[in-house]
N, C-alpha and C positions, 0 to 999 in steps of 0.2 A: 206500888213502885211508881214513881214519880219518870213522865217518860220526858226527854227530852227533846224538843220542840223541833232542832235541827236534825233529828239522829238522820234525816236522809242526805243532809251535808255531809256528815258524818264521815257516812260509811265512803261515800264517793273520795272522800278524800284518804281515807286509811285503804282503800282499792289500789286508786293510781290506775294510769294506763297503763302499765307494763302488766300488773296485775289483771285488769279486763281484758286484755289481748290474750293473756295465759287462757284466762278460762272460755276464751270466744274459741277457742281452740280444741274444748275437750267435748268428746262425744257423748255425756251425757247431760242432760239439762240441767242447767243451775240458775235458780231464780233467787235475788237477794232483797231482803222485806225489813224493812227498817221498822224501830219500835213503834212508830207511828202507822204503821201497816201501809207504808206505801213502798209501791216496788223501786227500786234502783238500778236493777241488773237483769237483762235479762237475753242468754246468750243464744246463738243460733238454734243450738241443739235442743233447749226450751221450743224454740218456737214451731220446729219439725213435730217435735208430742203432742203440743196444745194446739197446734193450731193457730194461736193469738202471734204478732209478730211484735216486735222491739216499739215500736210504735203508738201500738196500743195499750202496751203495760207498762213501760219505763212514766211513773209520775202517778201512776195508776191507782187506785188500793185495792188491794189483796185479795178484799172481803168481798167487794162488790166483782170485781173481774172472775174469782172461781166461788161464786155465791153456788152455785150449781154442785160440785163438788166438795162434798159435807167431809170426807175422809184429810182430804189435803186440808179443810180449815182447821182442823180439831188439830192436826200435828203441830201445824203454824202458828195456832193459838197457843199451844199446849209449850211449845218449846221460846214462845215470847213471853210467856208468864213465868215459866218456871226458870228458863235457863238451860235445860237438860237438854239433852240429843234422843231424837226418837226415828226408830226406824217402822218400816211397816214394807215387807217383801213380798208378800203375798196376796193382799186384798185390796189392793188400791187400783180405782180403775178413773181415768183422764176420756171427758167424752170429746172428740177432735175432728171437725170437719166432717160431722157426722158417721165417725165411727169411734168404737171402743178401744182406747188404749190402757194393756194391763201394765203396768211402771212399782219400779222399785223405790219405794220413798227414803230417805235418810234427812230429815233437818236437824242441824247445829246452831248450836248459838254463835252471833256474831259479836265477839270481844276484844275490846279495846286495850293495848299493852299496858292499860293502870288497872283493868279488871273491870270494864265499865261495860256494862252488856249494851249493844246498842241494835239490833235487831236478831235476823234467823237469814241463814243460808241451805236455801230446798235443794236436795239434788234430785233428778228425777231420770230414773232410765228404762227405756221400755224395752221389753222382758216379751214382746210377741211370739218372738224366733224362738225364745227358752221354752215358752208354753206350747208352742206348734212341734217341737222336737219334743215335749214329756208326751202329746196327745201320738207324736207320731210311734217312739218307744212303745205306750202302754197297747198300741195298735200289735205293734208287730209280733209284742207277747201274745197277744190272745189269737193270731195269726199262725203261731209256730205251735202254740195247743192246739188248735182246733189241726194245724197239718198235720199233726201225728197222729190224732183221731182218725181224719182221714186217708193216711196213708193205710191203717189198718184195716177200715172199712174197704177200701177198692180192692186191697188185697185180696178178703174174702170173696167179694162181688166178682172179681175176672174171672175165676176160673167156673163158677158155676152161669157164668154170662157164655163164655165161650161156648159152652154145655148146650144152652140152648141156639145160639145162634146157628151151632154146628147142623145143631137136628133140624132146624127151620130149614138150612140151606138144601140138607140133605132129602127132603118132602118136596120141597120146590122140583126138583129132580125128578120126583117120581109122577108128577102129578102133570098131566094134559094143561095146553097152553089157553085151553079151554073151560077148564075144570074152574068153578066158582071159587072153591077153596086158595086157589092161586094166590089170590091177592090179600088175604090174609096173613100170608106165608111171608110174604112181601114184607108185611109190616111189621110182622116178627124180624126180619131181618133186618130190615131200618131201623126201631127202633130198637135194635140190639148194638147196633153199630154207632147210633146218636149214645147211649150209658157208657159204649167204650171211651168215644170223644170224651163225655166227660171224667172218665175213671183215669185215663192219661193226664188229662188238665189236672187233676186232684193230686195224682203221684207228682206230678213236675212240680205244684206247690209246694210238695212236702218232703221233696229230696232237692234237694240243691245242688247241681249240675258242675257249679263249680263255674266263675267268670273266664273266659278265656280272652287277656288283655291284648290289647294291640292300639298303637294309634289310630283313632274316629274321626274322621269330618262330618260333625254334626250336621252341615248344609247339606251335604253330599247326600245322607240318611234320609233329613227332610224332606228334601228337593228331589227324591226319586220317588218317594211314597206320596207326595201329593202331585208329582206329573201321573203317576200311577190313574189316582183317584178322581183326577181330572178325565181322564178317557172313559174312567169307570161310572162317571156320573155326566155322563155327557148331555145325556137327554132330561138334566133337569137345571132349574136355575138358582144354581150354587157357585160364587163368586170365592174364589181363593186367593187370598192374600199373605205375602211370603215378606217379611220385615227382619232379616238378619243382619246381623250386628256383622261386620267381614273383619272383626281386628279380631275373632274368637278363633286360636288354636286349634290343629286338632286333640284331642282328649284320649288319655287313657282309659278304654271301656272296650265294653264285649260289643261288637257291632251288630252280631246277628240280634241279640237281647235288647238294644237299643230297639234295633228297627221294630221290631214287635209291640215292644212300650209305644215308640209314638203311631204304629199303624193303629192300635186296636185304640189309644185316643182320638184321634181323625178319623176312624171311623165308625165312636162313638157321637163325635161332633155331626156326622152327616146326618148319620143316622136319626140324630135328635131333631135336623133341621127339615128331613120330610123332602120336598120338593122344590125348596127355594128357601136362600139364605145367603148367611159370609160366614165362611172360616176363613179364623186368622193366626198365622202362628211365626211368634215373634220371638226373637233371641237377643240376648245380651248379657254383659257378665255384671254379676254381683260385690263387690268389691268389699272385704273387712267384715264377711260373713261369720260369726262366729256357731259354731253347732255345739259347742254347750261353753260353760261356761268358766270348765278350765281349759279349756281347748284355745291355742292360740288364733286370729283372725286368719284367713285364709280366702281365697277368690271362687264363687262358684258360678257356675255357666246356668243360667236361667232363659228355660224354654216355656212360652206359653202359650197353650193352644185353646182357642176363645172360637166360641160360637152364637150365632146370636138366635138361637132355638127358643122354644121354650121354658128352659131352666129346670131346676133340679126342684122340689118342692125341701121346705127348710127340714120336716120332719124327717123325709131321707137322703136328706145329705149324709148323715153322722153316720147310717149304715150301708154308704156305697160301697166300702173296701170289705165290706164283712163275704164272706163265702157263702155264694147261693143268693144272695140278694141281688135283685135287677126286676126293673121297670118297664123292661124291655121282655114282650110275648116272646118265645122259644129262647128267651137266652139262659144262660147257662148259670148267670149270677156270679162269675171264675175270673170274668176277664181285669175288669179291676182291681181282684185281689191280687191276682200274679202280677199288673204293672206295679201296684205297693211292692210287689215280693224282689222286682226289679229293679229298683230304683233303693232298695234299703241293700241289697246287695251291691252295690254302687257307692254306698255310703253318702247316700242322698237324701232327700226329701221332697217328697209329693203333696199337694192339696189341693182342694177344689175348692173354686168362689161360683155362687150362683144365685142369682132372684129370681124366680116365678116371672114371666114374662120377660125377662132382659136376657137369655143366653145364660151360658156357662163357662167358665176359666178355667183350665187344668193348669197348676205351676207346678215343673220338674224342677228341681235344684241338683246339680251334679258337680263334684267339688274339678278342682280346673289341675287337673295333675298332667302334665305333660309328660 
């Protein structure tokens, strides 16, 4: 096929401005490649995915600017030789400013009202929020299996638990304050009363209490559990910083369930940070959040609470919310699970960002229902 020398005149002229304004406007990336393979078009929401800006690709060629990204050349190629429309939803990934973006590819052919093909129009939409809601989903199944495992197991476990702590308490009684055997007895009952801790923790995962709404001032929550933790970590050098957004509503939520969720993250955050550090935990709303993808846009209130510890190692990051996992000597491995359990009862979404030396990010997303 014989390609045509101007087709980037072309297309600029069968656009128009009224046309590039339409599309400067729509929220997924649309990039426009003339048969010559040079770019023409390339709208804001383009340049949020890739990284590249209007600047650097308007005049640009196609091939050299995503030489790096073999999937997006093959559709571009594919759909300028042939004509055809090709999509690709699933396996395309845009590397952006040093991270990975997973995107929806669809190219068209760009056609002239006499039928004169004169390049391809990419749309590109990234699809993170979609993949972070299937990872949080497939979570919450293997969560609600393993709860009903577990609610069955504690079951068994309490009542031949209570059995012995009874008879431990009841020896401790009989026995001189003197008697060697004492402190034995001791531990029998501590460490009868630590499996109860846990065997409650495991029933609360696995029976659902039931939200009980009321309007939240999320500050209010914050802001008493880190003055709290502030007295509580007095004698060491840990810097707390409080960055709330003041146009955020109160919210419809369970306040007590709230407060739980961001205690026991703050004081994972300390915890991690040992003696000296900065937590920081910041608010603001999300706006045109979409939580799947028949679901209309919607506002959600984003909290995040950053520390700059040590960080999560990559191999356990993927099993912090699992049950019984933790990093942490005498912990229970529960506490994470249950803030998943809280935050999907919410009708929310949780995840953590982390690199080995740089701290750790926990982001809540809570949808903004007044």
């Amino acid at each position: 096929m014989t390609m045509p020398s101007d087709s980037s005149e072309q297309i600029q002229n069968s656009l128009g401005d009224y046309y590039a304004t339409v599309i400067d406007s729509v929220g997924d990336g649309v990039i426009v490649v003339g048969h010559d393979g040079v770019i023409t078009l390339f709208n804001p929401a383009a340049e949020e995915i890739t990284g590249f800006s209007r600047r650097q690709t308007v005049g640009a060629s196609f091939d050299k600017l995503f030489a790096n990204e073999t999937a997006l050349l093959e559709i571009v190629t594919k759909t300028l030789r042939t004509g055809i429309t090709i999509s690709d939803h699933e396996n395309v990934m845009v590397r952006s400013a040093g991270r990975i973006v997973p995107v929806a590819v669809t190219c068209y052919p760009l056609v002239l009202p006499n039928g004169e093909h004169i390049g391809a129009i990419l749309t590109l939409k990234d699809i993170t929020y979609i993949r972070e809601l299937e990872a949080a989903v497939r979570q919450a199944d293997r969560l609600s299996t393993l709860g009903t495992l577990a609610a069955g197991l504690a079951h068994e476990v309490k009542n031949p638990l209570g059995g012995i702590k009874g008879a431990a308490q009841l020896l401790e009684r009989e026995l001189g304050q003197d008697d060697e055997q004492l402190e034995y007895t001791r531990v029998v009952i501590r460490e009868s009363e630590r499996i109860d801790h846990i065997i409650r923790e495991l029933l609360e995962l696995a029976s659902p209490r039931g939200l009980k709404l009321s309007p939240v001032n999320l500050h209010e929550v914050l802001g008493h559990i880190l003055q709290l933790q502030k007295h509580a970590v007095a004698d060491k050098e840990i810097t707390f910083t409080a960055q709330f957004d003041p146009s955020i509503p109160a919210i419809m939520a369970d306040a007590e369930m709230l407060t739980r969720l961001f205690l026991n993250l703050i004081l994972n955050a300390i915890d991690a940070m040992g003696d000296a550090g900065r937590l920081t935990v910041t608010s603001r709303v999300l706006s045109d959040y979409r939580m799947s993808q028949n679901e209309r846009s919607s506002r959600m209130v984003v909290v995040e609470v950053s520390d700059d510890g040590p960080g999560i190692p990559r191999e356990d990051l993927e099993n912090i919310w699992s049950p019984f996992f933790s990093t942490k000597s005498g912990g229970t491995g529960l506490g994470l699970t249950i803030c998943h359990k809280i935050v999907a009862e919410h009708r929310g979404m949780i995840k953590a960002d982390s690199h080995p030396g740089h701290g750790t990010k926990f982001t809540v997303l809570l949808p903004l229902i007044q």
